[in-house]
C-alpha positions as CSV (number, residue, x, y, z in Angstrom):
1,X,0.0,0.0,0.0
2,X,0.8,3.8,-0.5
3,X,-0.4,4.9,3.3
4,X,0.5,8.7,2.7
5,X,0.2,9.5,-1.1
6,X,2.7,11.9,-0.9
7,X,5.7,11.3,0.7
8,X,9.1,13.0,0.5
9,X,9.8,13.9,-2.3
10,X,6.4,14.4,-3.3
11,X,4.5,16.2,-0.4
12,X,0.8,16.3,-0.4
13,X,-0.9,17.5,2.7
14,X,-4.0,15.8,3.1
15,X,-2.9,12.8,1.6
16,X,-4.9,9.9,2.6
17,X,-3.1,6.0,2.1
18,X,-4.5,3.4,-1.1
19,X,-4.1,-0.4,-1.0
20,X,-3.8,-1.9,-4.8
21,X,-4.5,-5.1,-5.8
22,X,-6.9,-6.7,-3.3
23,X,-7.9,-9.8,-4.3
24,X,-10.8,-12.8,-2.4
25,X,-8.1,-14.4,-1.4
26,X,-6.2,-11.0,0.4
27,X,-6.4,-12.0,4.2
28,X,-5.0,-10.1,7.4
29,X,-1.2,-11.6,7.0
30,X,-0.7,-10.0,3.4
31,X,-2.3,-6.7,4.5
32,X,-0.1,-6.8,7.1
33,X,3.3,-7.5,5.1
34,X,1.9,-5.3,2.8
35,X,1.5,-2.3,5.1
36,X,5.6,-3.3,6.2
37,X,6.1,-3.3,2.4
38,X,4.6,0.4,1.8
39,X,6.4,2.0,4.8
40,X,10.0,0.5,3.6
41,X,8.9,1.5,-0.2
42,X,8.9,5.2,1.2
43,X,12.1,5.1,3.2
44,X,13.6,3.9,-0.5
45,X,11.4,7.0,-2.2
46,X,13.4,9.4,0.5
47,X,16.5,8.0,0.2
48,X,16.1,8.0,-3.4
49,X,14.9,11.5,-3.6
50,X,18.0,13.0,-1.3
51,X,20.3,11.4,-3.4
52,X,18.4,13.3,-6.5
53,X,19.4,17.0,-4.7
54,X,22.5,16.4,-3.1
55,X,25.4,14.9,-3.2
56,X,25.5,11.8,-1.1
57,X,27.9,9.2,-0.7
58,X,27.0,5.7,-1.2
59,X,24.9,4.0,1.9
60,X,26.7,1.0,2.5
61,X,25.0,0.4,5.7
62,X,21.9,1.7,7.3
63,X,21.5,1.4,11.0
64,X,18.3,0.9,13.1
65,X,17.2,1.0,16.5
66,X,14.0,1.8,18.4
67,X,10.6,0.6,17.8
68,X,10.5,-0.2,14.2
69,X,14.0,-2.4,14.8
70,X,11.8,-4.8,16.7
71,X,9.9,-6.0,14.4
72,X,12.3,-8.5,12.7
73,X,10.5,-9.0,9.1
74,X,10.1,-5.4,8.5
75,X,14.1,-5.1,9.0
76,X,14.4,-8.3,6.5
77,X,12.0,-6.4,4.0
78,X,13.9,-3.4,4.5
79,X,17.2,-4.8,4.2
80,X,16.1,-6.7,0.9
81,X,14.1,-3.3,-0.7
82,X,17.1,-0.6,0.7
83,X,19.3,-3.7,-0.8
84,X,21.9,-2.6,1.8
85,X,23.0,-4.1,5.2
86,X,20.9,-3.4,8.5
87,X,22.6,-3.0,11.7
88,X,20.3,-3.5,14.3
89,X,21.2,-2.1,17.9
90,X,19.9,-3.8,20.9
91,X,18.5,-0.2,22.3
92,X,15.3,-0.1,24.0
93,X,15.0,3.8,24.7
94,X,16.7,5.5,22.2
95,X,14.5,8.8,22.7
96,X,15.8,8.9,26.4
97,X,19.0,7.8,25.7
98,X,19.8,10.9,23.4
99,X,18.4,13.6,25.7
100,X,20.8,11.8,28.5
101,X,23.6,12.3,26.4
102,X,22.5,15.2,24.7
103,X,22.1,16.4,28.5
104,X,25.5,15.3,29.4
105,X,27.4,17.2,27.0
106,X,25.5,20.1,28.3
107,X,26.7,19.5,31.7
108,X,30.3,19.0,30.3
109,X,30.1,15.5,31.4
110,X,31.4,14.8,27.8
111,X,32.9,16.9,25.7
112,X,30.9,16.3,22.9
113,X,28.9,13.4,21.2
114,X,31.3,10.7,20.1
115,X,32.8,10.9,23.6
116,X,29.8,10.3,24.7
117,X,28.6,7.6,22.4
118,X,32.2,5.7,23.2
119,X,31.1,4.5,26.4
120,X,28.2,2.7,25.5
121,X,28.2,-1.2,25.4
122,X,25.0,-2.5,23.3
123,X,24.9,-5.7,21.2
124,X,24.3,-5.0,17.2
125,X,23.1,-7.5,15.0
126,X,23.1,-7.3,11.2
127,X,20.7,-8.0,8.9
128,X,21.2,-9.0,5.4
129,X,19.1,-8.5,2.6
130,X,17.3,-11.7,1.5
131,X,18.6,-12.1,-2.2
132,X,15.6,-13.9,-3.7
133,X,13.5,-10.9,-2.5
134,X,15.8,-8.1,-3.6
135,X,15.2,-8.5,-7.5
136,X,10.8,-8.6,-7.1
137,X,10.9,-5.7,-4.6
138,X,13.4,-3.6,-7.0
139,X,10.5,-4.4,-9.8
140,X,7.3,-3.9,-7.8
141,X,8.8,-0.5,-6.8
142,X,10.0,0.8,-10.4
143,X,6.9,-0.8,-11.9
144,X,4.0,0.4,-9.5
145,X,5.2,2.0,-6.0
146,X,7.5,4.7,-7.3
147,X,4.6,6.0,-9.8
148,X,1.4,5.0,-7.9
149,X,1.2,8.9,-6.0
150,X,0.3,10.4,-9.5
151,X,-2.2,8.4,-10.5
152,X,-4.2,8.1,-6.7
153,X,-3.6,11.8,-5.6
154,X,-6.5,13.3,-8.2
155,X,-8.7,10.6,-7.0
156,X,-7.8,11.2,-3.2
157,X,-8.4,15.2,-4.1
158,X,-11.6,14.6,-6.0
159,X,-12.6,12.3,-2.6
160,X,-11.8,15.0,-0.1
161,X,-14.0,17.2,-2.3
162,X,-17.1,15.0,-1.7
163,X,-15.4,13.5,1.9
164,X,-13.6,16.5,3.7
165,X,-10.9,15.2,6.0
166,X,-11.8,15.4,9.7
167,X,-8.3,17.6,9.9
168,X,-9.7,20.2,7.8
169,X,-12.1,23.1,9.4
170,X,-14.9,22.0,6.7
């Protein structure tokens, strides 16, 4: 699915999400995977859009922690549609972690961040891309994903028009 037609690069405010492709035989575990499947599509779209206005060096390796880094087949579909390795870090509380830090080089408990990142201990694990899903995700996002937003954001605008959002003041 496209949840937000209109991700980075391609902003649209009151985008509103589109599954394609629904079949009889589209049950909870496909919507699921699916719904993994679209967010990872738009990590690639971002990465792929930076890349377009600046100069960026190659990603080699991307690394993940916090809430999404749980979730073990996202990181394998993200690994396989990024095509690049994942390193996982065994953080819990990344969030509070940073403003600790953040808050210690304040205090001039460290002198600044990679002093204080060097005394952390946390286990990392890396995640390879699966190579017999790297070549169908590469397709499914030339051939549909990276093109979907332009043909669902007239029909999402021409719905709002008859549907206003609940964010709107209409």
């Amino acid at each position: 699915p496209q949840m937000r037609i209109g991700s980075p690069p391609n902003p649209a405010e009151m985008s509103r999400g589109a599954f394609i492709g629904l079949g009889t035989d589209t049950d909870h575990t496909v919507l699921y995977r699916s719904m993994l499947e679209g967010m990872t599509f738009d990590v690639k779209m971002i990465v792929d859009g930076i890349s377009q206005f600046m100069e960026v060096p190659e990603i080699e390796k991307i690394h993940c922690f916090g809430g999404e880094s749980r979730n073990h087949l996202l990181m394998k579909i993200k690994a396989s549609v990024l095509n690049r390795t994942l390193t996982k870090m065994e953080m819990p509380e990344t969030v509070s972690l940073g403003a600790a830090l953040l808050g210690g080089i304040g205090a001039d408990i460290f002198t600044n961040l990679q002093e204080a990142l060097n005394g952390l201990k946390f286990n990392i694990n890396e995640i390879l891309p699966q190579s017999e899903w790297v070549e169908p995700y590469q397709k499914i996002y030339d051939d549909v994903f990276s093109g979907a937003w332009k043909q669902i954001r007239p029909l999402q605008e021409r719905l709002l028009e008859v549907f206003p959002s609940e964010d709107s003041d209409s």
